[in-house]
Structures are given as structure tokens and as C-alpha cells.
N, C-alpha and C positions, 0 to 999 in steps of 0.2 A: 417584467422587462418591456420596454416598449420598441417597435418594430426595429428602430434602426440600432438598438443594443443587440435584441436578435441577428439581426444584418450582419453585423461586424461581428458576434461571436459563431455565427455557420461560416463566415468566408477566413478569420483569420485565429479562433481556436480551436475550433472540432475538427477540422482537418491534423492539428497537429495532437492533438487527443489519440487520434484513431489512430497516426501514425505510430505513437508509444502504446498503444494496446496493443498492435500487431507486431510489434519489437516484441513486447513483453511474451506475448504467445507464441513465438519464435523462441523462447528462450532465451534471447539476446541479453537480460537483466543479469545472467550470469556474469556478463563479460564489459557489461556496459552498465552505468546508475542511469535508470531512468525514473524521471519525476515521476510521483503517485501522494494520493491521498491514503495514508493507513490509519485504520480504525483498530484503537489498541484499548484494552480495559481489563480488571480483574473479571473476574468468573461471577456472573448473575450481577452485573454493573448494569445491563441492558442495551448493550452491544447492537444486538440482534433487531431488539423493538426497534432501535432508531434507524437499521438499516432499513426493515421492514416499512418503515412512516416514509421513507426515500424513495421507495420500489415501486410498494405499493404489492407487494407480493408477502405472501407468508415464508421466513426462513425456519431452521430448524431450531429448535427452543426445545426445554427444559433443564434437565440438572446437570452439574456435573462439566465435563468439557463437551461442550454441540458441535462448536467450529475445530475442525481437527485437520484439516489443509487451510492456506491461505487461500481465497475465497476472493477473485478479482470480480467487479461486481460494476459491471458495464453499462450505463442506462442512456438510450436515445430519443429523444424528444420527436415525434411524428408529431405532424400538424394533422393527420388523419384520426380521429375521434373513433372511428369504431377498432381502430388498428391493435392489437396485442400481439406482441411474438416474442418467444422467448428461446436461447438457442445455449446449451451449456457443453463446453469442451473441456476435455482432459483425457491424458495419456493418450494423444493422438485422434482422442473421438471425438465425434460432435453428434450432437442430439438437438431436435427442434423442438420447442414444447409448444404447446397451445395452450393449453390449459394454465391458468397460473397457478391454483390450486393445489397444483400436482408439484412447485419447481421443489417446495421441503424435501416431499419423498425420493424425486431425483437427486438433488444433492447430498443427501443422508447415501444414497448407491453409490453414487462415484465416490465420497469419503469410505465407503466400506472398501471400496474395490481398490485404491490407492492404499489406505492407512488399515485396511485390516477391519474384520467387523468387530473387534475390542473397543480400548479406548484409548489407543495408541495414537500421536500424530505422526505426521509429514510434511515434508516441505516441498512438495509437489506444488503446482498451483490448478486451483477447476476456477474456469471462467464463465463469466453465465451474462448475456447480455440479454438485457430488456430493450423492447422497444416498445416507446405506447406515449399517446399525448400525455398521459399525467405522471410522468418520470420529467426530472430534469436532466440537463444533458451535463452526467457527473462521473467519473469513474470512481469506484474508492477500491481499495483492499482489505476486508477481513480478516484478520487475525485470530488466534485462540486467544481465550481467554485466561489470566493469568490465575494458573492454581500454587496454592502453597501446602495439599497437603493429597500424595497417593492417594487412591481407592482403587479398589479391590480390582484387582487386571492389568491398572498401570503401574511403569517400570518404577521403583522408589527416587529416579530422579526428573519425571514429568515435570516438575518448578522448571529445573534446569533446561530441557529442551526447549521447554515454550517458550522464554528468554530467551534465549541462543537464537528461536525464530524469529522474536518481532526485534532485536536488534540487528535484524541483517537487513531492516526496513529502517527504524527510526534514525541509527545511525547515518544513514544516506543526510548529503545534504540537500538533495533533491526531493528528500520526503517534508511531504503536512503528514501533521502529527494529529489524529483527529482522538481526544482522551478520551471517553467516556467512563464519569464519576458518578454514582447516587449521590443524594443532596443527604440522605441519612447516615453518612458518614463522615467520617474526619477527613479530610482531600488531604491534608498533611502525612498521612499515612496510607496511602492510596500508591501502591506499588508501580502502576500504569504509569499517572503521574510522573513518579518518582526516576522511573526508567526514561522515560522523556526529559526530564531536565535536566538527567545527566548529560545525554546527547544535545541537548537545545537548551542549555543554563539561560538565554535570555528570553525561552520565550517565543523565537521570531519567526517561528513554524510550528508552532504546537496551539491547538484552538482545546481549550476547554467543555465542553458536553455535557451539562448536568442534566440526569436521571432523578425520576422515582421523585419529583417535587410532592406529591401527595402522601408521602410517609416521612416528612420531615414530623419531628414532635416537636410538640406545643413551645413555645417560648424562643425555639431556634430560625425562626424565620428568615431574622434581619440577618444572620448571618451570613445562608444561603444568599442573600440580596447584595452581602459586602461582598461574596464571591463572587458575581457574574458583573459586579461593579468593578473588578480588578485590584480591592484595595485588600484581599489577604493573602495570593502567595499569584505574583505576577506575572503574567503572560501579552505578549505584543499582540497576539494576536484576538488574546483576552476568550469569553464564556460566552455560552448561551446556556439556557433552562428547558428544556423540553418536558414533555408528560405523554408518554407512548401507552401502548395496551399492556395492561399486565395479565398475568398467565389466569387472574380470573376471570377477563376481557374475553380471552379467548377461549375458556371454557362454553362461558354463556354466549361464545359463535357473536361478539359484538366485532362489526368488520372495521374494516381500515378507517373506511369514509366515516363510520359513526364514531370510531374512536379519532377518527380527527377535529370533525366538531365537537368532541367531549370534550378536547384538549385545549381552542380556542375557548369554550366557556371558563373552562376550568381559572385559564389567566386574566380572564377579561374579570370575571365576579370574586378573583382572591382577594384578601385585604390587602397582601402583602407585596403580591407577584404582580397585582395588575400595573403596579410600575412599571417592572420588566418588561411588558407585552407593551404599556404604550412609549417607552425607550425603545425599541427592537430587539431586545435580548430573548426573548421568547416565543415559540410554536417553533414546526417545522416545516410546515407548507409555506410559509411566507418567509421569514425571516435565517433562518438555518439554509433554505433550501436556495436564497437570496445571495447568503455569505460565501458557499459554498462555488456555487459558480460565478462568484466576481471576483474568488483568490485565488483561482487553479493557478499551478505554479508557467504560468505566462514566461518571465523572464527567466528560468532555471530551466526551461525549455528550448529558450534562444542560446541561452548561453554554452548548455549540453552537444545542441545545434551546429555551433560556430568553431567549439571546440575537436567536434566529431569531424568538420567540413576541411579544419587545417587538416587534422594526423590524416585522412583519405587521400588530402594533395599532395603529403611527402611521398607518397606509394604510385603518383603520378597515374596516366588516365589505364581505364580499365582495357581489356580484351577488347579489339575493333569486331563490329558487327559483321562486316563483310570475312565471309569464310575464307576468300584468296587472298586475305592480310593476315590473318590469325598466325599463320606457320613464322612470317617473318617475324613477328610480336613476341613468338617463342621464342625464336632465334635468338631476338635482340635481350631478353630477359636470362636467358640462359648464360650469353657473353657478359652479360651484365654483372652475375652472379658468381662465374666464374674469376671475372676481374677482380673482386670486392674479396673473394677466397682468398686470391695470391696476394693480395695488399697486406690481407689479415696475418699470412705467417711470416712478411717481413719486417711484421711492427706497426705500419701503416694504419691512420687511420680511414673508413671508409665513410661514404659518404653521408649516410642516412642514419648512422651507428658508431658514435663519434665514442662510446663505451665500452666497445668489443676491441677490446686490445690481447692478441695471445698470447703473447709471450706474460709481462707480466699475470694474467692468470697461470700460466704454466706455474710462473716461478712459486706462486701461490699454493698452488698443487703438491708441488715439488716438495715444500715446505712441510705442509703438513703431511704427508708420505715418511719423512726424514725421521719427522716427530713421532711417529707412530713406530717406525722400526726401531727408534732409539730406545721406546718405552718398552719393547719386545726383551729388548737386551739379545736380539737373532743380531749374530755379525753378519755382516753382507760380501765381507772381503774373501 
């Protein structure tokens, strides 16, 4: 990005970023849809690796379900170069880390101490904000991973749960839908997928994620190529290709940075891919990490904004600062409230609750009361 995109994205989106991150850790998404980026995928998709190529930090990996809370995942761009700080909250606590090393092992705690050391989830959420020059300034949200089949500790409807959770995300219209698909399998049957275009039939928040390009077999290349081209099952927001560490990567202790230069070679010398990388469909330091903060949901933040800014004016201004007005501000609230009562049991409608009508509820009431003694066959007389 050059200085004056920087310019304009610290004075007129990260302010409004941090302000939905602090809604969100308030709790407030209870009560309120607040825009987010959610990363959704079946189970061993590579979720994780592409969070981790993001971070720049190690997440928690291996089999089975890893991610077992939603997992907000906060990262701040410092112009200071030696700078790293990592800071993760949940159930009320905050911890500072230093170390990045260390964030797997922390987050794997707070998941024990929330969802239980099984292999149970929760819809808790643990937030873990980076800061460091080589993060871009992105929030996403974590998800589990989507299973279809118990093991040994989980309840027999885990599918069920972990559906129930990322649709209480993708559903929003306020949510990007960030897929993450291996390129070795069918997308047509990619459950992730599939749970996203129910909610998003055209596409116009859902970005595609393809994984694992190195274990495509032989012959299926062009395929993979007609995917992140958009022309086999269509998305507005359309694909990228990635190629993260895989779990032998990180045996053999190959780090972030070497597996990010592996990944640039990897598209620049493919026969097939190095399309995609000189189109922009490919790597994630450059082009993913590009797309990423040039679609944060801008306008579904204004408009959240605008809408939030009317229903506060119907409720008119708040508590006065000065303590020797407060008592009359009671007062007048009080009389106010009081007024709005007696209007309510003469039929009347009141001002701000043009819906609250009593008497028809009564009669409503009344009704079904009638109906229920009739079905008793108890005489009342």
C-alpha cells in the first residue's frame, strides 16, 4: 500500500475496526450484528496454516477438532520493526504474551478452561490480538472446523453443534465469509462451501480460499485454474490459491518466513499456477493479505452506524454530566413513564411504541385462557 492508502486506512477504517472489536468483547454481538470477517472450513481444510501465514504466529494444529471456541483474531500493524506483543482475553481475563511461540500453548488453556479439556466446543469467544510490523491490520474470526463424524469423547451430535455455531456468523449480513477449500477435492461437496451459499446464494460476501495446491493429482490442474477463475461454481467475490506449511513443514521446524518463500517459488515455477500468481490470484503475503484489507466490510459498518445512531435518538439524550441536573432528569423520566402507563390502559397509543396497545393484548389473552378452560371441560360458573 502506499503512504497515502495507509493515511486514509489509520484515520478512517482502524478506528472503526477497533471500535467493533471492543463492541464484540463487550459482548455487545449478542444484541447487536456486528460486521466480521469469518473463516469457515471442514476439518483438516487448512484453516489454521492460512491463519497462521496472516499472524505470522503458530496456531494450534493437528487432528481432529483444534479450534473449539471462536477464536477472534485481531492483528495491528506497528511501523516499529523490533515491536511484537501479543495479548489474549477470555472469560473476563487478559494475559500478555511475548513470546509468540508460546500463543498455541495459551490458546489450547483458555480452550481447555472454557470448553473443558475433551473435545467438546463452545461458543464462548477468546480474543488474542497481535501486534507487530508484519501482520496486516485485519481482524478475522476462527471457527471450528466442520466434522461429520463423532470420536471418542464427543457428544454424537458435534456435526450439529458446530453448524448451529458458524451459522450464527455466516448467517449475519454483516459477515465475509472467508471458505477455506483444499484444491484435492471436489468444492461441489465441500460442506463449508455449501453452508455459505445457503446464506449468500450469490456470492457477494463469501471469498473463496483454496488449500493444499501441492497435492492436487496429476491431470486436475486446469481445473483448480477454472476455480479461482470463477467459471465453476460462482462467487462475486471470487478465489485465491494459497500453499501454507503443512504438518511435515512443521515437523522439520521449517518457519513462517521459509515457508513463505517456499510458497512464492512454489507459484512463480508451477506450469500451471504460475498464471494465477502473475493474474493476482495467488500467495498470501501479497495478494490475499492485499484483498483482504481493501474489502473489510466499510459500508455495512456505516450503515450498522447510521442505523444504530437513529434507534439511540428515539431514546433521546443521555444522563447530564453535572450531578445537580441528574435528580431532575430522573424526575422528568419518571413522569414520562408514568404518563406512557396511563395512556397504555386507556387504549392509547404512546409515543415511542406505537405497538403496545393493552387492551387488544388482553383480549388476546383472554382468548386463549377461554380456550384452554373449554378444553378442560372445568365449568367456571
Amino acid at each position: 500500500m502506499n503512504d497515502e492508502t495507509i493515511q486514509q486506512y489509520e484515520e478512517k477504517i482502524r478506528p472503526c475496526m477497533d471500535t467493533i472489536d471492543n463492541l464484540r468483547s463487550l459482548g455487545v454481538e449478542k444484541d447487536l450484528a456486528l460486521p466480521a470477517i469469518a473463516v469457515i472450513g471442514d476439518q483438516s481444510s487448512g484453516k489454521s496454516s492460512v491463519l497462521e501465514a496472516l499472524s505470522g504466529v503458530a496456531l494450534p494444529r493437528g487432528s481432529g477438532i483444534v479450534t473449539r471456541c471462536p477464536l477472534e483474531l485481531k492483528m495491528i500493524r506497528t511501523k516499529d520493526e523490533d515491536k511484537w506483543h501479543g495479548r489474549i482475553s477470555y472469560n473476563k481475563k487478559e494475559k500478555d504474551i511475548h513470546d509468540p511461540a508460546e500463543v498455541d500453548k495459551i490458546i489450547c488453556e483458555a480452550q481447555d478452561e472454557i470448553a473443558g479439556k475433551s473435545v467438546g466446543i463452545s461458543d464462548e469467544l477468546i480474543s488474542l490480538q497481535i501486534t507487530s510490523a508484519n501482520v496486516p491490520d485485519l481482524t478475522l474470526i476462527d471457527l471450528p472446523g466442520i466434522a461429520r463424524v463423532a470420536v471418542k469423547g464427543q457428544p454424537e451430535n458435534i456435526g450439529d453443534q458446530i453448524k448451529r455455531l458458524i451459522r450464527t456468523f455466516v448467517t449475519k449480513q454483516e459477515t465475509i465469509n472467508l471458505v477455506v477449500v483444499p484444491c484435492n477435492v471436489d468444492i461441489a461437496t465441500t460442506e463449508a462451501l455449501q453452508m455459505a451459499q445457503k446464506e449468500d446464494p450469490e456470492g457477494e460476501r463469501t471469498l473463496g480460499i483454496l488449500t493444499k495446491p501441492d497435492l492436487v493429482d496429476k491431470g486436475t490442474e486446469e481445473t483448480v485454474v477454472d476455480i479461482v477463475h470463477n467459471e465453476v461454481i460462482h462467487l462475486t467475490k471470487g478465489y485465491m490459491i494459497v500453499r501454507c506449511r503443512g504438518q511435515k513443514e512443521i515437523i522439520d521446524q521449517v518457519t513462517l518466513h521459509e515457508a513463505t518463500a517456499a510458497e512464492d517459488a512454489f507459484f512463480k515455477d508451477h506450469p500451471n499456477f504460475s498464471k494465477l500468481y502473475d493474474e493476482g490470484f495467488a500467495t498470501i503475503p501479497n495478494e490475499l493479505r492485499h484483498f483482504l484489507t481493501h474489502n473489510k466490510p466499510k459500508e455495512q459498518i456505516e450503515t450498522k452506524l447510521a442505523e444504530t445512531q437513529k434507534e439511540l435518538e428515539a431514546y433521546g439524550n443521555g444522563p447530564p454530566s453535572d450531578p445537580a441536573e441528574r435528580l431532575s432528569f430522573l424526575i422528568d423520566k419518571v413522569t414520562a413513564f408514568t404518563h406512557d402507563m396511563f395512556n397504555l390502559t386507556t387504549g392509547e397509543e404512546v409515543k415511542y411504541a406505537s405497538d403496545l396497545l393493552v387492551f387488544p393484548e388482553l383480549r388476546d389473552e383472554f382468548a386463549e385462557w377461554n380456550d384452554v378452560l373449554y378444553r378442560s371441560g372445568v365449568s367456571c360458573e
